[in-house]
C-alpha positions in Angstrom: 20.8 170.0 123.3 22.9 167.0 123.8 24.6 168.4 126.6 21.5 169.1 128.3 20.8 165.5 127.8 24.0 164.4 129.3 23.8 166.6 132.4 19.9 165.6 132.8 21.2 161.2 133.0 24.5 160.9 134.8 23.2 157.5 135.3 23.1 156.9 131.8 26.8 157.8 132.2 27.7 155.8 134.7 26.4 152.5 133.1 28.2 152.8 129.8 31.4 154.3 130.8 34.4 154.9 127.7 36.7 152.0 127.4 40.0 151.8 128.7 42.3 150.1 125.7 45.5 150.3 128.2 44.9 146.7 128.6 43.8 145.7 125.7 46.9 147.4 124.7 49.1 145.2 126.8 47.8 142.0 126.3 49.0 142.3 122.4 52.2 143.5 123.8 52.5 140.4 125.7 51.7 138.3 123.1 53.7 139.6 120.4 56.8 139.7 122.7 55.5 135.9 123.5 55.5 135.2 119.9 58.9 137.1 119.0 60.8 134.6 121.6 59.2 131.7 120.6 60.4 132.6 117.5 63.8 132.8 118.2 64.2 130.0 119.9 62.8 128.0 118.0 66.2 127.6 115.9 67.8 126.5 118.8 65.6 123.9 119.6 65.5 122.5 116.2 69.0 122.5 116.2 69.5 120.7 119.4 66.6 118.4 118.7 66.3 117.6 114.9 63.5 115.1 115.2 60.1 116.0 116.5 57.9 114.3 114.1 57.1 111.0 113.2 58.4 111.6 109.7 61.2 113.0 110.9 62.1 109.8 112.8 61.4 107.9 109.4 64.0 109.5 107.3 66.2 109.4 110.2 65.6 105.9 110.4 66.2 105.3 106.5 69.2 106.9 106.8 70.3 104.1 109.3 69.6 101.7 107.2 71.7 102.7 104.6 74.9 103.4 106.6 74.4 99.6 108.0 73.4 98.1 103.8 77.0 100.0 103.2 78.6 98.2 106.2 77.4 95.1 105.2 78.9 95.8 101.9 82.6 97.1 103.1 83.3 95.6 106.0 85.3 92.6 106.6 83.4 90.0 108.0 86.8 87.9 108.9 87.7 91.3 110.8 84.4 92.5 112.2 81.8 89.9 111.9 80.7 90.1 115.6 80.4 94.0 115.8 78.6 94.2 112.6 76.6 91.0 114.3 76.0 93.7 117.4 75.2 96.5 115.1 72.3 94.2 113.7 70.6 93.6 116.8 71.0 97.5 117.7 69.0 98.1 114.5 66.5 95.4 114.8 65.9 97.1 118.0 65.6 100.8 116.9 63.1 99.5 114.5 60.7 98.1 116.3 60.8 101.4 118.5 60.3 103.7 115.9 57.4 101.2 114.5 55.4 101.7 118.0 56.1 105.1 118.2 54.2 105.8 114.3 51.5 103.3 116.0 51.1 105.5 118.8 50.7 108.6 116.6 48.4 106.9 114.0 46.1 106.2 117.4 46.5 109.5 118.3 45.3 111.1 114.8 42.5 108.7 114.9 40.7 109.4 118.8 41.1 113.3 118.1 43.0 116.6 116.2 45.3 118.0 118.3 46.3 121.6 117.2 49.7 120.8 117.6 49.3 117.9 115.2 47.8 120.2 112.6 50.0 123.3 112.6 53.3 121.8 114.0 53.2 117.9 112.8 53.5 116.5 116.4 51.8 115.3 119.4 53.7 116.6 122.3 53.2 113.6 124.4 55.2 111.8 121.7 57.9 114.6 121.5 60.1 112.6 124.6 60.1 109.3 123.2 60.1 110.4 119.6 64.0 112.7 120.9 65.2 109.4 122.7 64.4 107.0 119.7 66.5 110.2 117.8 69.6 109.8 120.0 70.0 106.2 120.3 69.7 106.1 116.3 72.0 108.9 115.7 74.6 106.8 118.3 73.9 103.9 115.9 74.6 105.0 113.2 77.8 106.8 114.9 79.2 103.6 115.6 78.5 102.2 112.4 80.0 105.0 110.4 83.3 104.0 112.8 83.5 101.0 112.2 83.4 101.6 108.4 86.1 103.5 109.2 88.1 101.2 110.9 87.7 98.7 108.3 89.2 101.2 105.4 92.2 101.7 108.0 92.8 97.9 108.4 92.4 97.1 104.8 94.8 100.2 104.0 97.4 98.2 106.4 97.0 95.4 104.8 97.5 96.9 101.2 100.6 99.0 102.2 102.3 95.9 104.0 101.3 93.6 100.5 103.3 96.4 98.6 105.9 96.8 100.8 106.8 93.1 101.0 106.5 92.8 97.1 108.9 95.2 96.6 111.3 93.9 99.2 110.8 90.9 97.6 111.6 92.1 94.3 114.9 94.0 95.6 115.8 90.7 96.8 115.1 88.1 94.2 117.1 91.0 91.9 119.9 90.4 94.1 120.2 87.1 93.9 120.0 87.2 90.3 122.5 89.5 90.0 124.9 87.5 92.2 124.2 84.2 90.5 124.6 85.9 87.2 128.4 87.4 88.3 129.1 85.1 90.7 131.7 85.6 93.5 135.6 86.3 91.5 137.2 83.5 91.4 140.8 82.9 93.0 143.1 82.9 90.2 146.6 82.4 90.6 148.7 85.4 89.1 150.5 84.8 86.2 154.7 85.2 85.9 154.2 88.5 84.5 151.9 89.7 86.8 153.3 88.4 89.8 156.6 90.4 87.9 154.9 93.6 87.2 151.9 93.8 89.7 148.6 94.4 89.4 148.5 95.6 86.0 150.4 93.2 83.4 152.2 94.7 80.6 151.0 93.7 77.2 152.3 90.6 75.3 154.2 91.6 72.8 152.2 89.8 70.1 149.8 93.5 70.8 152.6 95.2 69.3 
């Protein structure tokens, strides 16, 4: 009966034809071969960019800090007074940089919700100065560690020349002790029996 019914309204057929799922099909091909690179390399680019976020940039920024409040602690000021001088005004700098950029995304949380914002943590218009800020802070504190560094190598110097003269003093003053204590041999005039029987006298005879 329902074949009859079919074969009596072909146009009934022709307005509701069977779905083709082929591209359905490939459109979830596509975008699970999209979402299977993205998620590979996304390593990579955390790797080669650490900081995305504006928290990120925070702690990156705390950790400056410290590495310059242990500088300022270590290093020599006689030594390296005007490069820990530079260092501060690099900081003072990278500060007030990373304090716009937070401004900027505060503004940007406020005027609307970006879906980047809420699933990944970061505007993407921020990403190039948020990775610029990232690299001049990472050079900072680059520097900073160095010249740490160099300060341990100078004091180091300084501690090994101390010894080394101390001890050279030492061996000398002993020296001198030594020879005032003996003294050079004095230039005795050999006796009748030496001069008689050399170097080595015979003995009195009151030994005997």
């Amino acid at each position: 009966m329902s074949t009859l019914r079919t074969s009596q309204n072909p146009l009934l057929c022709a307005e509701n034809p069977v779905p083709d799922n082929a591209g359905n099909y490939l459109a979830y091909g596509l975008s699970a071969l999209l979402l299977c690179l993205a998620a590979a390399f996304w390593p990579y680019l955390r790797s080669r960019y650490p900081c995305f976020t504006t928290s990120e940039l925070t702690a990156k920024q705390k950790r400056v800090n410290q590495v310059y409040d242990t500088a300022l602690i270590t290093v020599s000021l006689v030594r390296f007074g005007d490069e820990l001088q530079e260092k501060a005004s690099r900081l003072t700098v990278s500060k007030i940089r990373a304090s716009k950029i937070r401004s900027r995304d505060l503004n940007m949380d406020k005027t609307s919700q970006s879906l980047w914002k809420v699933y990944l943590g970061f505007h993407p218009s921020l990403v190039p100065d948020i990775v610029a800020w990232y690299k001049d802070a990472q050079d900072l504190e680059h520097d900073i560690q160095l010249l740490i560094e160099s300060d341990t190598q100078c004091q180091s110097e300084v501690e090994t020349a101390t010894l080394t003269n101390a001890v050279n003093a030492h061996n000398s003053g002993y020296f001198e002790l030594e020879l005032n204590l003996n003294g050079p041999k004095a230039n005795v005039p050999p006796s009748d029996t030496t001069a008689r029987h050399g170097k080595y006298p015979i003995p009195s005879a009151g030994y005997h």
